[in-house]
C-alpha positions in Angstrom: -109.7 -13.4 -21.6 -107.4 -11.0 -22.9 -104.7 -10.6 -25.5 -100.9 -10.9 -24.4 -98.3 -8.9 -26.4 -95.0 -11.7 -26.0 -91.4 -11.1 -26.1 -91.7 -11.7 -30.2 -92.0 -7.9 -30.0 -88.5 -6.8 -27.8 -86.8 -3.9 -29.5 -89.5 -4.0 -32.7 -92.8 -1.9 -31.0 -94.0 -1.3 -34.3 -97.0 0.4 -32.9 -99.4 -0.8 -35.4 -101.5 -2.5 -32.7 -101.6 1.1 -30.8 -103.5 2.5 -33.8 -106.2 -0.1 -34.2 -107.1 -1.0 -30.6 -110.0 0.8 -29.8 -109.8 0.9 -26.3 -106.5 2.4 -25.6 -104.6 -0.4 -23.8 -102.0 -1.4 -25.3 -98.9 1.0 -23.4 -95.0 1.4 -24.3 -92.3 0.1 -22.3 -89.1 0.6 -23.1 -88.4 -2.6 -24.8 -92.0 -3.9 -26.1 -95.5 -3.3 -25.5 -97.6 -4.5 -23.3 -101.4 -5.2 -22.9 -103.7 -3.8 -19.8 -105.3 -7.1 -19.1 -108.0 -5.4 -17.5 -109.0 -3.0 -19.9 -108.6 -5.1 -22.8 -111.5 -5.5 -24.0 -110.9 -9.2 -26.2 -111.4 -7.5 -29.4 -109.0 -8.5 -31.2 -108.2 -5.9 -33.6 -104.5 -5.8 -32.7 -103.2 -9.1 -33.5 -104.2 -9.2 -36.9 -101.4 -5.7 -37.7 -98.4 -7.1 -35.9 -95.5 -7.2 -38.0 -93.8 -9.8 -36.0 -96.9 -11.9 -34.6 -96.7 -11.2 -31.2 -99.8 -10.5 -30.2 -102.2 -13.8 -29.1 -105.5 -14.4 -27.5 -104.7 -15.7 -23.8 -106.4 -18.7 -24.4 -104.0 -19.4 -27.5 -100.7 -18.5 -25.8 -98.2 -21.4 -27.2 -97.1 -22.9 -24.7 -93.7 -22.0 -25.1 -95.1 -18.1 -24.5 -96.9 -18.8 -21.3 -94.4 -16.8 -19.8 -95.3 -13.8 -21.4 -98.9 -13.8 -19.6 -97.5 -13.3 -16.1 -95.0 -11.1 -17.6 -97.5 -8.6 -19.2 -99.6 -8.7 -16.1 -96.1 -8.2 -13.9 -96.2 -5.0 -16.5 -98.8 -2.9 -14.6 -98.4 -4.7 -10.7 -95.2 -4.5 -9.8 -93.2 -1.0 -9.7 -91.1 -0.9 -12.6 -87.6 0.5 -12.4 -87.6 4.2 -12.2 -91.1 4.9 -11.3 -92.2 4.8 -7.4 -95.5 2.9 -7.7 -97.3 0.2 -10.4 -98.9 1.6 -13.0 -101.9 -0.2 -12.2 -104.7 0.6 -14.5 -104.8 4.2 -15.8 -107.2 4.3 -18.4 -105.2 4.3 -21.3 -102.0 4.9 -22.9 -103.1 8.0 -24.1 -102.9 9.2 -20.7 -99.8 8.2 -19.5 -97.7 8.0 -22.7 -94.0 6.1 -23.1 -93.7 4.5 -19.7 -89.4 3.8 -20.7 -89.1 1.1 -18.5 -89.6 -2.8 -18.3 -90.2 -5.8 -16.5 -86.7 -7.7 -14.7 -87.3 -9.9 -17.7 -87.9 -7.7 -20.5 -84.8 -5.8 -19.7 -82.5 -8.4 -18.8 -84.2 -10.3 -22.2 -82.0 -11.3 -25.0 -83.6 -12.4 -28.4 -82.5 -16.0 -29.9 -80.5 -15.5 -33.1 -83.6 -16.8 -34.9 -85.9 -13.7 -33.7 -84.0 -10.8 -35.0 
């Protein structure tokens, strides 16, 4: 199982969780962060440093956030706006850097008053 970064963290990406993961897989959209589901390793180190509490083990996902799962995976399959392919799994965010792009969702997403 791995951790899902949800739409708690639109226009915050406090970056905390970028520092402490130890694997690298946590990448930068241009909205929120995202999670590399497959190279997550289920550490866990992330979601404890999130500002906003975001960040939850898959297997804990409220259901109200279930959403957020296919939308994080959606992340690194489907080809994002301005970029020709998925990102797929590139080893890292080191490697790629600021990706400046979204999911449909995460760029059409608007944040209920009670979020901000």
């Amino acid at each position: 199982m791995t951790f899902v970064i949800t739409a708690t963290c639109v226009d915050v990406k406090d970056q905390s969780c970028i520092e402490e993961c130890p694997v690298d897989c946590i990448y930068v959209g241009g909205r929120k962060l995202y999670i590399q589901p497959a190279e997550c390793i289920d550490c866990g180190a992330c979601e404890p440093v999130c500002p906003v509490d975001a960040i939850y083990a898959g297997r804990q996902l409220p259901e109200d956030k279930a959403v957020d799962k296919d939308d994080n995976r959606a992340f690194f399959e489907e080809v994002l706006p301005g970029r020709d392919a998925p990102l797929g799994r590139p080893g890292g965010y080191a490697k790629v850097g600021e990706i400046e792009a979204d999911t449909a969702r995460i760029t059409d997403f608007v944040k209920p008053p009670d979020e901000d």
